[in-house]
C-alpha positions in Angstrom: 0.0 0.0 0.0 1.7 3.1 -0.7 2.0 6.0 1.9 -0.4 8.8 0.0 -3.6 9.3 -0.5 -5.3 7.0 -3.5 -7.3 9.9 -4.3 -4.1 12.5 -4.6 -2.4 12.5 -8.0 1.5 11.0 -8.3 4.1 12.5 -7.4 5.3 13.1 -10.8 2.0 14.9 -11.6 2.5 17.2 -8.4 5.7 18.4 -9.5 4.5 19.1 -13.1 1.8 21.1 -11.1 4.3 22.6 -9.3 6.1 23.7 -12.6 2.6 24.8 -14.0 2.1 27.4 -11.5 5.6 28.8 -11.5 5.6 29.5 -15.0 1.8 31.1 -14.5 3.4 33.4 -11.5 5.8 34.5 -14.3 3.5 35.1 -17.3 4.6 32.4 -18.9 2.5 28.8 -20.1 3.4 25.4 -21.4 2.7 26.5 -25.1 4.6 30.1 -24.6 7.5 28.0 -23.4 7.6 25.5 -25.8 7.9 28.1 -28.5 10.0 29.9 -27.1 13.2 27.8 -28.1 12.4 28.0 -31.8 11.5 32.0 -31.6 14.8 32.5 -29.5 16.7 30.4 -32.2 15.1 32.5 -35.1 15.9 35.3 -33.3 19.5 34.7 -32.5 20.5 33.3 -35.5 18.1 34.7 -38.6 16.5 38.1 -37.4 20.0 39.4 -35.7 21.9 38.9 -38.6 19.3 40.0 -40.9 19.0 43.0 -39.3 23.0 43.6 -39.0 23.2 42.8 -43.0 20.1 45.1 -43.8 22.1 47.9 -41.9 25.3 47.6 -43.8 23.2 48.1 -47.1 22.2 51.2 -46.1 26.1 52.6 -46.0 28.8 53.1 -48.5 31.7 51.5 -49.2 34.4 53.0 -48.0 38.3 52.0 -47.9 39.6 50.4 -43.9 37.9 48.3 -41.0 35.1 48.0 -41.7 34.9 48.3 -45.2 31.4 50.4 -44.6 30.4 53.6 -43.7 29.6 53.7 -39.9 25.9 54.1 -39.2 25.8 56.4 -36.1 28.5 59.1 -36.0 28.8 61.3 -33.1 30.0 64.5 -33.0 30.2 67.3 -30.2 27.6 64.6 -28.4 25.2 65.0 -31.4 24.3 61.5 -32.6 23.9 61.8 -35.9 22.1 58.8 -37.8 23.0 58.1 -41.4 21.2 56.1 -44.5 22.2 55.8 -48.0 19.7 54.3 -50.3 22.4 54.7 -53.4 22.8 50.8 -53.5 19.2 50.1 -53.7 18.8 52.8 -56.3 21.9 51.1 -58.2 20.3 47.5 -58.3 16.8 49.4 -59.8 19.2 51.2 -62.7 22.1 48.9 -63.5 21.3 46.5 -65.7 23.7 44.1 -64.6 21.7 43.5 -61.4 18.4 43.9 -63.0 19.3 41.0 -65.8 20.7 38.9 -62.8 17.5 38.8 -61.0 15.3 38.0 -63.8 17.4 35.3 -65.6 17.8 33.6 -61.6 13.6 34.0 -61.4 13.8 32.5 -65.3 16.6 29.8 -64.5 14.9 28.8 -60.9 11.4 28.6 -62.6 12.2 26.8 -65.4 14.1 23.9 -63.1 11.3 23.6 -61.1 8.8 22.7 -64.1 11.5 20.1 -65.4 11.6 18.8 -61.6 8.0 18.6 -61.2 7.7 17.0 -64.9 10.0 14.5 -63.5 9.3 13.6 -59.9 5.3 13.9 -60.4 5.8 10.5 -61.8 8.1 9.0 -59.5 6.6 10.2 -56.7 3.4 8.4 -57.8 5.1 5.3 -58.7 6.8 5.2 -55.4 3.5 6.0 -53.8 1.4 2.8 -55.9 4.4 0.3 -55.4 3.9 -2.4 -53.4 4.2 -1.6 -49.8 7.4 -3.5 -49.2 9.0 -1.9 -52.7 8.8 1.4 -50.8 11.4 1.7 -48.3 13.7 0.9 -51.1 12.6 3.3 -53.5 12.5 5.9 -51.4 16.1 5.2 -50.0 17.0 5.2 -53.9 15.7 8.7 -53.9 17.3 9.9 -50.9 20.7 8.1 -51.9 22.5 11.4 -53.2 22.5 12.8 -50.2 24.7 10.6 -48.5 27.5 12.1 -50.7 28.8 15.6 -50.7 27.1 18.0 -52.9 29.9 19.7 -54.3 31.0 15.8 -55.3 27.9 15.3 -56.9 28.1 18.2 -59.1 31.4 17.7 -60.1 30.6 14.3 -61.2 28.4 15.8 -63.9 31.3 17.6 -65.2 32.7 14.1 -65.9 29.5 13.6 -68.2 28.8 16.5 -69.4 32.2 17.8 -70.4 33.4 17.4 -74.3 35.3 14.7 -73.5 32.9 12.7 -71.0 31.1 9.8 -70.6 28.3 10.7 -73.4 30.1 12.2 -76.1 32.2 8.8 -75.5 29.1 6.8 -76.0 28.3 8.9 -79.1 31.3 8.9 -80.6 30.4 5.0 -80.7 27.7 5.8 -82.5 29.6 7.9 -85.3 27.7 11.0 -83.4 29.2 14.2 -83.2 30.0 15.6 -79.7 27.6 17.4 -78.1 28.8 21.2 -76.4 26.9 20.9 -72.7 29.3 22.7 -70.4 29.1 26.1 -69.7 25.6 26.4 -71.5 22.5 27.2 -69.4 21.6 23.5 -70.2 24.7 21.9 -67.9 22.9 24.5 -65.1 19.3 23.1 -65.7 20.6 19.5 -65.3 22.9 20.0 -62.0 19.7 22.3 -60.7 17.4 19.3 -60.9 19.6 16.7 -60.0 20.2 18.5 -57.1 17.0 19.1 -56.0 14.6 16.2 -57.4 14.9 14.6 -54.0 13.2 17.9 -52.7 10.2 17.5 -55.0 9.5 13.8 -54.9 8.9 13.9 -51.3 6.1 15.8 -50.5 4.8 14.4 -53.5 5.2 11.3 -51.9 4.0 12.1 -48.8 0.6 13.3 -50.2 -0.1 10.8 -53.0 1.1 8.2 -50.8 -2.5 9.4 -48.1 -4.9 9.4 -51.9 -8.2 7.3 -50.7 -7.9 4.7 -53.6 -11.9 4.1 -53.0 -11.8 7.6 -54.6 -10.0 6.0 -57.6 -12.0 2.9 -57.8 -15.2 5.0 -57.6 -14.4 6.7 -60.4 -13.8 3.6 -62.8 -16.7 2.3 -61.7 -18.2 5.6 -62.7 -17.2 5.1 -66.2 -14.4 7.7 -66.1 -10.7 7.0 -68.0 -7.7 7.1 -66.1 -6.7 10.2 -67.4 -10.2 12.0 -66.4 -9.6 10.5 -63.0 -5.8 11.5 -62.5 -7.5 15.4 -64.0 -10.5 15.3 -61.5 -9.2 13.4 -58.5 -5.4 12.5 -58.2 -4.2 16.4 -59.6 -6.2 18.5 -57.2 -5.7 16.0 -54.2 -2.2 16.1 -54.8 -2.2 19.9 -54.9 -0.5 20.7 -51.7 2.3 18.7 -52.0 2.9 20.3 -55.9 3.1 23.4 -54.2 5.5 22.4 -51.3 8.0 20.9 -53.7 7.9 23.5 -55.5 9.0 25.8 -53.1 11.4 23.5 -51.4 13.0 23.4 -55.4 12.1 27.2 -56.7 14.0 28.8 -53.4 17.4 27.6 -53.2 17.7 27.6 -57.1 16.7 31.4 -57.3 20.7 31.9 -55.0 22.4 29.0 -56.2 26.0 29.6 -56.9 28.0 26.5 -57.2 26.3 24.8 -59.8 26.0 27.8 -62.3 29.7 28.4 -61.5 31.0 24.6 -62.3 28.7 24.2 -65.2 27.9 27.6 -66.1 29.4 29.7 -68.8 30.1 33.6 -68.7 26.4 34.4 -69.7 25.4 32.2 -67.1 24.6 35.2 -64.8 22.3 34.7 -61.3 22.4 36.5 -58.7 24.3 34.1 -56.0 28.0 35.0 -58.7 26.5 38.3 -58.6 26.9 38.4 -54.9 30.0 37.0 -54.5 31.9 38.8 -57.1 30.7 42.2 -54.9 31.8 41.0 -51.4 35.1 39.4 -52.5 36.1 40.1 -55.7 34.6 44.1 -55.7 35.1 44.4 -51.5 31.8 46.5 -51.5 30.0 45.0 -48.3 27.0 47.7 -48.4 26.2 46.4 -51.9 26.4 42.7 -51.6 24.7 43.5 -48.6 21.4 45.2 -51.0 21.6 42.5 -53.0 21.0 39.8 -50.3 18.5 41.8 -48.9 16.9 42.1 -52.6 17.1 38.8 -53.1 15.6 37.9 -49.8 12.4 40.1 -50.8 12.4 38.0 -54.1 12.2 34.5 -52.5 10.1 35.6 -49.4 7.1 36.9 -52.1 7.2 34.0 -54.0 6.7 31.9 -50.6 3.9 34.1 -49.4 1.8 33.8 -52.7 2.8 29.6 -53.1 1.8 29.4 -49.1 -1.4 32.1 -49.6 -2.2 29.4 -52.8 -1.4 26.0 -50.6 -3.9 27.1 -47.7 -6.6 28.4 -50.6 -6.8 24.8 -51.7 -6.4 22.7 -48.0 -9.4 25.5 -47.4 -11.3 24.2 -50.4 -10.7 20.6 -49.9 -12.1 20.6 -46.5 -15.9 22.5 -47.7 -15.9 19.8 -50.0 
């Protein structure tokens, strides 16, 4: 028999009460502290430096340590608070920035469409395979990332390059050798090789949840397969288009490495763009307006893909 009451709660459960009020006496509840280690993180680590970059945009470039224009000077006790907007105003009128941007936006969206042309498929493949055929495929798709990235895209060079492994296997052929490095075509194929991985899984992970009642009522209705993949399996699948989308249209809008192994000189995106400024140019306050520009150029993307992605959960659940 134990020594307290059968009606009082354990121990355990008094102490967590114990906790409970403490953090009421403060302010503070269970949910408030369990997002505060997240908010704290994002804080420290994203919205600190955000805010520290975003400041050194507004100066000018100047020649010492630090390579900027301070912020705040003071002077007789005055202090006297300082913004430049001339880099902002340069990315708006130089059409070196302005053709950056828009072939990065051009490059990042076409990748995307190949990617979802290509893992739409696979994902649903993976998703109709035989349940014990799916562990493997997916580990099949997840594979490359068990190998460094930069290996991976230096591997395409070895394919890709004039003497490679294809223009050897044409050559076989009596076919002439086909120029694909340093051509915007080399940086579509490292893009979505890359990235593929990103797009098949939340395909996955929603076509893999499709009622296949849904499916089998429609057959039953009469309807083709491709009138039920039009009506049923495309909208259903929806939120996970849009996911992997983002998940493959965002880190392709920056991307440096790949454009600069199997890129050419008219190759130009933004992510060369910025390192030629903060290295090659030393000017800190403009790489610093061009991060934040293209921040502002992935973030409204995201808003209207996530504004789109909660339209249709919205719609599927009226229905």
């Amino acid at each position: 028999m134990s020594s307290y009451d059968i009606d009082s709660p354990p121990p355990r459960r008094r102490a967590w009460t114990g906790v409970e009020r403490a953090l009421a006496a403060v302010g503070l509840s269970g949910k408030a502290l369990v997002i505060a280690a997240p908010a704290i993180w994002l804080t420290v680590f994203f919205l600190v430096p955000l805010a520290v970059v975003f400041g050194i945009s507004l100066t000018l470039k100047q020649f010492g340590r630090p390579p900027y224009t301070p912020l705040l000077t003071t002077e007789e006790g005055t202090v006297q608070l300082t913004l430049h907007l001339n880099n902002y105003i340069r990315l708006f009128t130089d059409s070196l920035y302005v053709a950056a941007y828009l072939n990065s936006i051009k490059i990042a969206l076409i990748s995307t469409i190949i990617a979802l042309l290509i893992g739409y498929p696979m994902a649903y493949a993976i998703a109709r395979a035989p349940e014990r055929w799916r562990n493997i495929l997916l580990m099949l798709v997840i594979l490359p990332f068990w190998t460094s990235f930069l290996l991976r895209v230096y591997a395409l060079t070895g394919f890709m390059r004039g003497n490679g492994v294809i223009n050897q296997v044409l050559a076989v052929f009596g076919i002439e050798p086909l120029v694909m490095m340093q051509t915007d075509f080399a940086v579509y194929v490292g893009i979505v090789y890359t990235y593929l991985p990103f797009m098949i899984l939340p395909l996955y992970t929603n076509l893999v949840k499709l009622d296949g009642a849904l499916l089998e009522a429609s057959a039953d209705l009469g309807a083709r397969p491709a009138r039920t993949f039009l009506s049923i399996t495309l909208p259903l699948s929806m939120p996970g288009i849009i996911a992997g989308s983002m998940l493959v249209f965002i880190p392709a809008i920056g991307e440096f490495v790949i454009p600069s192994l199997l890129g050419g000189p008219s190759t130009l995106m933004i992510g060369r763009v910025l390192w030629d400024e903060f290295f090659a140019n030393t000017n800190w306050p403009r790489a610093a307006a061009v991060a934040i520009a293209m921040l502002v150029a992935v973030v409204v993307p995201v808003m209207l893909l996530q504004k789109a992605q909660d339209a249709v959960q919205d719609s599927g659940r009226t229905r």
